[in-house]
N, C-alpha and C positions, 0 to 999 in steps of 0.2 A: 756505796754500791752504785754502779753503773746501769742504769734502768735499760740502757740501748735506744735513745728517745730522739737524742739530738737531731735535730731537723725534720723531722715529724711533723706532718698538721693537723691539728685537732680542734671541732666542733664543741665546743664548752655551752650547756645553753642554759640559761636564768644566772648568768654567772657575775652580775652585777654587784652581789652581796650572798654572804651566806658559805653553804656548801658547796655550791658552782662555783665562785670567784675560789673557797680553799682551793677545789683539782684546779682550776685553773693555775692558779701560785705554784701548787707542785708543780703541774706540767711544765711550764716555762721556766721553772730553777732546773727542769732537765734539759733543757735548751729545746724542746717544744713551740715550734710554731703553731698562735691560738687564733683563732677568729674565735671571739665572744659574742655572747646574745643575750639580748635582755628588752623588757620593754620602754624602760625609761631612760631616753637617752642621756640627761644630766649624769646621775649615779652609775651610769653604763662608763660614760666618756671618764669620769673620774678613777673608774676600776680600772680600765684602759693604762690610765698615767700612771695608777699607781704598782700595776704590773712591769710598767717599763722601767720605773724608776727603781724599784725596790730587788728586781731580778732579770729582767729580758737584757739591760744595758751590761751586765754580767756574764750570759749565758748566748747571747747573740741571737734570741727569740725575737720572731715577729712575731707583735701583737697587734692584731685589728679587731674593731667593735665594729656590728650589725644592730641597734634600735630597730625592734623589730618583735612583735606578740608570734610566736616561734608555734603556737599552737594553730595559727590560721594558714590558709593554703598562699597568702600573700604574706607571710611573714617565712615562712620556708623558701619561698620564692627568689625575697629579698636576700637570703644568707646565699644561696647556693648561683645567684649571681655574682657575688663576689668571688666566690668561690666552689669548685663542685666536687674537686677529690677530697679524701679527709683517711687520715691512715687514723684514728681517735674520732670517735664519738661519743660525749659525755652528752645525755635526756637528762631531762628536770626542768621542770614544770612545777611553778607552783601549786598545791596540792588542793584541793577544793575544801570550804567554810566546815567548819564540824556541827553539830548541830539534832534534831531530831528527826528521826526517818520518815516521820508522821508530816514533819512540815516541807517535805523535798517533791517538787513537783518531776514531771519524765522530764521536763529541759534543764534540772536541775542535774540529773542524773549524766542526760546525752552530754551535758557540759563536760562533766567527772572523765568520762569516758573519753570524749574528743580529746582532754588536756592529758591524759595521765595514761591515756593506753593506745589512743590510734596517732597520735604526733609521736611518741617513739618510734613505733613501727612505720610510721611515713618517714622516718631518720632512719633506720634500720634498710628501709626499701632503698633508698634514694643513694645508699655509698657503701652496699656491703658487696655489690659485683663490682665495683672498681679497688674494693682489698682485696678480695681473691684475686682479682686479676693480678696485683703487685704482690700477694705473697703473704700482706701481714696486714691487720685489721683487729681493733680491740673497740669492741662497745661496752660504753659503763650506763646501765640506767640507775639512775637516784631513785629508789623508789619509797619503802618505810619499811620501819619496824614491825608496822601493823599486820603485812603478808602474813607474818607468822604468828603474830598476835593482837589480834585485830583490838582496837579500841574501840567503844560506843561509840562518844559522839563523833565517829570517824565514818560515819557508812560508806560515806561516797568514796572516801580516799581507799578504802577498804575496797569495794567491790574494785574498783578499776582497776587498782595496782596489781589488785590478785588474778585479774584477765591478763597483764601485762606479764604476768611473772610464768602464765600457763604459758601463752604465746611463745618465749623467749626460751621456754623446756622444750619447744618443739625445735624450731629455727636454729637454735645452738647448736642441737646436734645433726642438720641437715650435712648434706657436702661440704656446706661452709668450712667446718670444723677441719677439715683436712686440707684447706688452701690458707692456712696460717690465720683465719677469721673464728675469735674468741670473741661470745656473748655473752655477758654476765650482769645480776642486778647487783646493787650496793644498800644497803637495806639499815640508813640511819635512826639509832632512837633517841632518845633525848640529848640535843644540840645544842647550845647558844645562839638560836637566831631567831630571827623577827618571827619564822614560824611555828615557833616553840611558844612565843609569849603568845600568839594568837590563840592556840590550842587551850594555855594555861588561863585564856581570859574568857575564854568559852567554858570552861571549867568551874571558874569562880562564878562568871552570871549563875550558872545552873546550881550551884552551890549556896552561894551567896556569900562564902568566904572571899576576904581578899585576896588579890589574885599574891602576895606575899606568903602566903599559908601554904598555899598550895606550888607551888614553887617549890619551898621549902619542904613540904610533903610526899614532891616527887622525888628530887635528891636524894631523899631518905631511902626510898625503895629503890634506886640503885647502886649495887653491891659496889660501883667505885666512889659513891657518893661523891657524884660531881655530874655535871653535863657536859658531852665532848666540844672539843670548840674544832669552827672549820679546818684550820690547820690540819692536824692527824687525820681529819676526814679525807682531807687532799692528801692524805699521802700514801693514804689506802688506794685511794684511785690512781694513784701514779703508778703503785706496783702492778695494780691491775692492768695497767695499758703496756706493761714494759715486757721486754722480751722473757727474763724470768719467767713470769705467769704467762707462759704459751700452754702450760696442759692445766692451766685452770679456767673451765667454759661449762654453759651452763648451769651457774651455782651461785645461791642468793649467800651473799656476804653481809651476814649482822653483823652490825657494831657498836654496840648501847651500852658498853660499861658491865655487861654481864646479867642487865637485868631479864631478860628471856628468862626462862625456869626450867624449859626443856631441853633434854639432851639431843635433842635432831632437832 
């Protein structure tokens, strides 16, 4: 299928490794022009090559990297000098430590917030009237699972994402929606990535099992028994950005193998 993308510019951010770099892969297998973001430039510059080599020298995609903490007012700064229009904006923010409520101080919290619910909405502010202006505009936020089924040691990722996902119920359906600009969260649960093992190892401390047990204990409870890998995550987001899904806006997209339990 034809997503409609070809030549397109899209804002990919934390997209070094992970979920990020998957949409980022889709987007440029659809011939998607990307500017990437991430904070460390080695591992950035390498995602960069390995997007050119493996698909943009294919699809006729520019790809350029920003090194750049995408959550500060100087790491925004930095992308949108490069660059300022963006027809795609993929949010994602690494998600804040898991941990006990009891040990979380307010700058612990302001942090949560800053990364995970007001750096979206500064991406959202900063390029959603120059898609209406052009007609066509697709936001993807990475956000979790959690929205809809919060986890413990997750508070922080919990309260933020869930102010992010009210936010984004409003603003979705403003005027935007009728000048061709679709808002929508992307709501991963259990992944293949470094943020998965960080969760699973904050699990086994408080446990005291190896973090192998628990691992293993989580696959169990999910109905595909497996965890997705970034790929299929990225291609989730690529439908999302593509002309296709134009009547699909404001609506959080789980995608965790089925383990939810609820029908809504």
């Amino acid at each position: 299928m034809d997503l409609g993308l070809k030549g397109k510019w899209a804002l990919v951010c934390g997209a070094s490794k992970g979920l990020g770099l998957g949409c980022a892969q889709a987007l440029v297998q659809e011939g998607v022009n990307v500017l990437i973001v991430a904070r460390g430039l080695e591992v950035l510059k390498q995602a960069a090559e390995k997007l050119i080599a493996d698909q943009a020298h294919k699809t006729g995609a520019t790809v350029l990297f920003v090194a750049a903490d995408i959550t500060t007012e100087a790491g925004r700064a930095a992308v949108f000098a490069v660059r300022q229009d963006f027809d795609i904006v993929v949010t994602n923010a690494g998600g804040p430590p898991p941990g006990d409520f009891r040990d979380w101080a307010r700058e612990d919290w302001i942090k949560a917030v800053d990364a995970n619910m007001l750096t979206p909405i500064e991406l959202i502010k900063a390029t959603v009237d120059g898609m209406s202006t052009r007609g066509f505009g697709r936001i993807i936020n990475i956000t979790s699972s959690a929205v809809k089924a919060p986890i413990d040691i997750l508070g922080l990722s919990n309260g933020a994402r869930s102010g992010l996902t009210g936010f984004v119920a409003g603003v979705s359906r403003s005027a935007l929606a009728a000048q061709g600009v679709t808002i929508n969260n992307l709501l991963p649960g259990a992944f293949d990535t470094d943020r998965l093992k960080t969760t699973m190892k904050g699990a086994a401390q408080k446990t005291g099992q190896p973090i192998e047990a628990i691992m293993d204990a989580r696959r169990k409870t999910i109905p595909a028994k497996r965890f997705g890998n970034p790929e299929e995550f990225g291609a989730i987001c690529a439908f999302l950005c593509s002309q296709q899904a134009g009547y699909i806006n404001g609506q959080n997209v789980l995608a965790d193998g089925g383990a939810y339990p609820g029908a809504f």
